[in-house]
C-alpha positions as CSV (number, residue, x, y, z in Angstrom):
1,X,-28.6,-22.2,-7.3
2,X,-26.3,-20.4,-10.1
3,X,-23.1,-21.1,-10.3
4,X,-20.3,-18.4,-11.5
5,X,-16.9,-18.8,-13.0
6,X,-14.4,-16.9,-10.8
7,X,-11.3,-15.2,-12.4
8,X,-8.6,-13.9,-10.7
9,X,-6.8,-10.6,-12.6
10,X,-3.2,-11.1,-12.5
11,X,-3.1,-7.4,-10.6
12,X,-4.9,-9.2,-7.6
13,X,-2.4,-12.5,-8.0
14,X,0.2,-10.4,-7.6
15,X,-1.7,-8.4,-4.6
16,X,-1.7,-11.8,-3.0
17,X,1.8,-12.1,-3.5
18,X,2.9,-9.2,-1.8
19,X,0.2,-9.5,1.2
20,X,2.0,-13.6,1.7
21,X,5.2,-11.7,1.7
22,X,4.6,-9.1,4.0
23,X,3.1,-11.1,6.8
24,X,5.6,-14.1,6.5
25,X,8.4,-11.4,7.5
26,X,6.2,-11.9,11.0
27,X,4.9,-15.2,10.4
28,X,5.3,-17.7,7.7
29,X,2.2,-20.1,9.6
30,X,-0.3,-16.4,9.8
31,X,0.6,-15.7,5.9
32,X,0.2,-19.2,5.2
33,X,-3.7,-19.8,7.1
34,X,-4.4,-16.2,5.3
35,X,-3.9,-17.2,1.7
36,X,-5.8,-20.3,2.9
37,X,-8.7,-18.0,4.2
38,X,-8.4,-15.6,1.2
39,X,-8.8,-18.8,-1.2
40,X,-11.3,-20.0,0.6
41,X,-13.4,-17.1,0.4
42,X,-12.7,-16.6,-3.1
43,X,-13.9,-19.9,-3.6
44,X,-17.3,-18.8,-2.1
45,X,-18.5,-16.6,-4.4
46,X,-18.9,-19.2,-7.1
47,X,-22.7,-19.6,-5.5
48,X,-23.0,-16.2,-3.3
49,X,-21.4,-13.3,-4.4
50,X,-24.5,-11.2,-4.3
51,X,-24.2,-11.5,-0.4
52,X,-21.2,-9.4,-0.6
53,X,-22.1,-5.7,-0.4
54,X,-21.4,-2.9,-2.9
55,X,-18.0,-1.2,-1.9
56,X,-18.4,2.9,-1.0
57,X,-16.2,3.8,-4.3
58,X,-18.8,2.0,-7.2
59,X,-20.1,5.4,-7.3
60,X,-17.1,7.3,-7.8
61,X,-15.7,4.0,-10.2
62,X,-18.4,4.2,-12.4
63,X,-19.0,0.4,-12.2
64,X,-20.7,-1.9,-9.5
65,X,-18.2,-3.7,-7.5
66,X,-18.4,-5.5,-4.7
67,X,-16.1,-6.9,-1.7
68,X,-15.5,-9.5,0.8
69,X,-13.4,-8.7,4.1
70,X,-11.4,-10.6,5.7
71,X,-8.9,-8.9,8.8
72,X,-7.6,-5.9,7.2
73,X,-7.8,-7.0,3.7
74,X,-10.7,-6.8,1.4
75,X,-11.1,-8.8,-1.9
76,X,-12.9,-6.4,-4.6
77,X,-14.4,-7.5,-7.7
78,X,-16.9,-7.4,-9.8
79,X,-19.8,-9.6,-11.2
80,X,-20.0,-9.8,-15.1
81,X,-23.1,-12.4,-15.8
82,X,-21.9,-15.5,-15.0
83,X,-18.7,-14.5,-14.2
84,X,-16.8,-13.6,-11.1
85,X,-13.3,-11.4,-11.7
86,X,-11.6,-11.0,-8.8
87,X,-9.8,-7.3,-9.7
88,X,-8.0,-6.3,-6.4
89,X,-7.1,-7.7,-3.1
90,X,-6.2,-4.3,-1.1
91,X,-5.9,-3.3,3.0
92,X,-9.0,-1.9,4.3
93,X,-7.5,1.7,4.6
94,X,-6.8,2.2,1.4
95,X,-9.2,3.7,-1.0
96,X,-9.5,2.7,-4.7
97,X,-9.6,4.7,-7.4
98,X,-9.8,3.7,-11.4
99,X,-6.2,3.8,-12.1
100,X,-5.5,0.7,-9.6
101,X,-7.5,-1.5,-11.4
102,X,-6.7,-3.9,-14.9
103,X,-8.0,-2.0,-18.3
């Protein structure tokens, strides 16, 4: 099985950042278990990241990217050979366009 190299843009760092920060003003333990989750699933697409499904925007983006959900949050990236970069971590209600990601 083929493994990837993941990336993480610092854009989608600092998305993690904020997302922590927002749920620990509720919960330092549920924004705690979801970085956990989010790492976790991150993690994943070292060896699977084909089983994550195109998002709706790739059309309007110009490039395929893909995304893996978890609760509202969806991690959105793209796959560049044997390479994994991990562009944006965004709620599920918001749409992307090109200006929100890295040059």
């Amino acid at each position: 099985m083929r493994k990837y190299r993941v990336e993480i843009t610092r854009t989608a760092e600092l998305d993690i950042v904020e997302i922590f920060n927002y749920i620990a003003t509720d919960s330092d333990s549920a924004a705690k278990k979801w970085v956990i989750e989010i790492e976790r699933q991150i993690d994943t697409l070292e060896r699977l990241p084909l089983r994550c499904p195109v998002i709706p925007e790739s059309r309007e983006l110009g490039k395929e990217y893909r995304h893996i959900i978890h609760g509202n949050y969806r991690t959105v990236f793209r796959i560049d050979r044997a390479k994994i970069v991990i562009m944006r971590v965004v709620h599920t209600a918001r749409l992307l366009s090109l200006h929100l990601f890295e040059k």
